[in-house]
N, C-alpha and C positions, 0 to 999 in steps of 0.2 A: 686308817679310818675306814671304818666299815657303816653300809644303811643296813637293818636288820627291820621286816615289818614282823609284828608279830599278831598273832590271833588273838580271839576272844577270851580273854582272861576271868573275868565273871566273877571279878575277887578272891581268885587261887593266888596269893601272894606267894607261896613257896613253890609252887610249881613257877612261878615266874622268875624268881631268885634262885632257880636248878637251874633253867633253859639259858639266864642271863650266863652265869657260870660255867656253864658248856659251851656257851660261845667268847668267853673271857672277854665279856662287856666293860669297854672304856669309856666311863662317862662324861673323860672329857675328852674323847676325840670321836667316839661312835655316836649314831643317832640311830633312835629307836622310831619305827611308826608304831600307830595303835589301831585295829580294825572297828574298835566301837565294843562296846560292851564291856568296859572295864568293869561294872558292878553288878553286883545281883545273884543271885544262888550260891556264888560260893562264901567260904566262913567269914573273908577280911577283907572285905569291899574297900572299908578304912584305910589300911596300909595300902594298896592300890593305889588308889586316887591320889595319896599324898605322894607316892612315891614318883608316882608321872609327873604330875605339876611340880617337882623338885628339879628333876631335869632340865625343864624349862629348854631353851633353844635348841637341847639335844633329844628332845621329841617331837614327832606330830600326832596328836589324835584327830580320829574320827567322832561325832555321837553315833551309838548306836540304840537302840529300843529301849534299852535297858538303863540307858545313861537318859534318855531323853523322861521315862519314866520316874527317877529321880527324881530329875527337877521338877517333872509335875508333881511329886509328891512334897518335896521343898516346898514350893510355892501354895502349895493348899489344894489343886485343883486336882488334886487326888486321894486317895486313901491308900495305906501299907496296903497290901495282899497278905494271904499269910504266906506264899511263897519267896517272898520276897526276904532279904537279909539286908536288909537299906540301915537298919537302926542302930550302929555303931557312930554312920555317917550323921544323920540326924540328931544326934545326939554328940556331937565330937565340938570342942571348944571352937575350932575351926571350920565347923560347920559353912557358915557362910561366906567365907573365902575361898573354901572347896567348888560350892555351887558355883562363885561365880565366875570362877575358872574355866568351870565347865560348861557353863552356857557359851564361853564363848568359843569352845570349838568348835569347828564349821563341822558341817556335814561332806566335803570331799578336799582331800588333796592330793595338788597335783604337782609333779615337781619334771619339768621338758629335760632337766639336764639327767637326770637318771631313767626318764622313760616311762616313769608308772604314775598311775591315778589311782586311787582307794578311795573305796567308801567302807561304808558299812555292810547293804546287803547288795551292793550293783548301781548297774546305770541304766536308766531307759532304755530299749532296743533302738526307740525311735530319736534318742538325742544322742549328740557328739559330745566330748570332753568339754568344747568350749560354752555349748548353751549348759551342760549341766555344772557348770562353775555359776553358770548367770543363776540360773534357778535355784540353788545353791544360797546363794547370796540374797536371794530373794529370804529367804527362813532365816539366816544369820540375823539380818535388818533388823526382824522381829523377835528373835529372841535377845541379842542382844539390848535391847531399848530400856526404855524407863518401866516397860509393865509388860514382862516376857509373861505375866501367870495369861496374859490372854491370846495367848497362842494355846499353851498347854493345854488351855482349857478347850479349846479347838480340836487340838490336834488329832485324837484320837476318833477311830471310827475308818470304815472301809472305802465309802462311797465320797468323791467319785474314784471308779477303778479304770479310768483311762485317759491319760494324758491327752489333754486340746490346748492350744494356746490361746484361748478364747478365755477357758477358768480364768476366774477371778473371788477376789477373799479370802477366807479360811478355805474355804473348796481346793483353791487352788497351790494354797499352802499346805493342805495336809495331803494333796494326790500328792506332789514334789516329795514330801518327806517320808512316804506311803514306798516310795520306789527307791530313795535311797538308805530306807534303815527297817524295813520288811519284806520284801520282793524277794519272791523264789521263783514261781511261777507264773508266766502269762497264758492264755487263752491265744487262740491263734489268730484272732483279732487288735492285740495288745492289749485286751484288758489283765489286769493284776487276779489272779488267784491267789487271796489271800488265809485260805483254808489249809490247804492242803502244804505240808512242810516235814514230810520221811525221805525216806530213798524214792532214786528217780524210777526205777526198777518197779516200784509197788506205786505208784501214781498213775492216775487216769491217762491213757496214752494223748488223747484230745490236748492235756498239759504241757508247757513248753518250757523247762529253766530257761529261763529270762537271756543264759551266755549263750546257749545255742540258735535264740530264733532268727529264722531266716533274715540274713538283708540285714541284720541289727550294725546301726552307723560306727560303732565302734570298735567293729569285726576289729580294726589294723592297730588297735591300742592295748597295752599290754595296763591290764586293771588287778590289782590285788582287792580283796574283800571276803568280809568272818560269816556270820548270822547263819550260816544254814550247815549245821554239824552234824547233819547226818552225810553229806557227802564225804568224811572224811577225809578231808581235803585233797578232793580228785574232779576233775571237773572232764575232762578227755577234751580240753578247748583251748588250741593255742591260746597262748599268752591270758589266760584267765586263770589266776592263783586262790583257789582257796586255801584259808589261814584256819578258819574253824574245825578243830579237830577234837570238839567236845569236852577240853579241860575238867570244864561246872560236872560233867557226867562219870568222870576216873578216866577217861581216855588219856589224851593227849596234849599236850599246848606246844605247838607248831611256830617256826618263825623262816623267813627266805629273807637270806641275803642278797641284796639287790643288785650288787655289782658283779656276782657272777649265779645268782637265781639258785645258789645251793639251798637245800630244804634243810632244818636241824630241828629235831621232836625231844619232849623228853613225856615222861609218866607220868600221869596225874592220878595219885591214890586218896 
């Protein structure tokens, strides 16, 4: 039995059916994580989405931006883009069994017996594992309930960009969701930079990737998490795993095996 988390898939169905293959994925004794972002630029967002939710006990996902954008566009409280390739899903007989699948993955999980917590794009500098499950939990409430579109319809937008425990509302539901399915960078204050998203290399030095700032509470926890693909999953920070290795863009689709943190890549054309 092996744990395999794997990156941002982005609806590369065949680059994910290569990687599984290279690691001679057992589905019924392995389990798969998901970093977030199962859907969107790539051709087969469709076959994706069905094929995680078939797994059932022998996965975990995350949401990530792309998955959360979804549902807002499911629910109405959005419009397609034209970058987007949502419209297999939208249109599939199983349309609304998919959605509601996926509402109801959480935004982090964390499992003590193997050591790691995942999100999407990180975790607050300023919270621990344990408040960011609470907070967490706070946005599941709401999306899971009787009328998730009014979250969605919320959710979107920058301000505010620093976590207080004071927030309350949508304020305080979209900063929470703001940091774990968009954050790259903070300000050396802990506000969110939510502009700026290349290499760390070519970024304002004043900028701080969210894994390296000082003091951050959850230096001694070992985090996996996708969303920012241009680092090519290199982070130079103990126990912080990037997965994102730009699949959607012909790079790569990345996965680490948890029980001994091997990395296994394959090619994405």
């Amino acid at each position: 039995m092996a744990t395999y988390a794997i990156g941002d898939i982005q609806g590369c169905f065949t680059p994910l059916q290569k990687l599984l293959d290279k690691i001679s994925f057992n589905p019924a004794q392995d389990t798969l994580w998901f970093t977030g972002d199962l859907v969107n630029r790539g051709p087969h967002s469709l076959k994706v989405l069905r094929f995680v939710k078939q797994l059932g006990a022998h996965q975990k996902t995350v949401l990530g931006n792309h998955d959360l954008h979804l549902l807002a566009v499911a629910y109405g409280t959005q419009k397609v883009s034209q970058h987007d390739t949502l419209n297999d899903i939208l249109t599939a007989p199983d349309k609304d069994e998919l959605i509601d699948w996926l509402r109801h993955c959480p935004l982090i999980h964390h499992d003590p017996s193997l050591g790691f917590t995942m999100t999407h794009a990180g975790i607050a500098p300023s919270w621990s594992i344990d408040k960011a499950l609470l907070l967490a939990s706070e946005v599941a409430t709401v999306l899971q309930s009787a009328t998730p579109q009014d979250f969605l319809q919320a959710m979107y937008g920058n301000q505010p960009d620093h976590w207080d425990d004071r927030l309350s509302g949508w304020d305080r539901l979209r900063c929470i969701t703001n940091y774990f399915t968009r954050m790259r960078f903070c300000h050396p204050d802990g506000r969110l930079n939510l502009c700026h998203k290349g290499m760390i290399a070519k970024t304002p030095k004043e900028l701080i990737p969210w894994f390296q700032f000082p003091h951050r509470v959850s230096a001694n926890d070992k985090l996996i998490f996708g969303h920012w693909a241009a680092l090519s999953g290199v982070t130079n920070t103990p126990r912080v795993y990037a997965l994102d290795t730009g699949c959607a863009w012909g790079c790569q689709l990345s996965g680490l095996r948890l029980e001994d943190e091997e990395r296994v890549s394959v090619e994405c054309v």
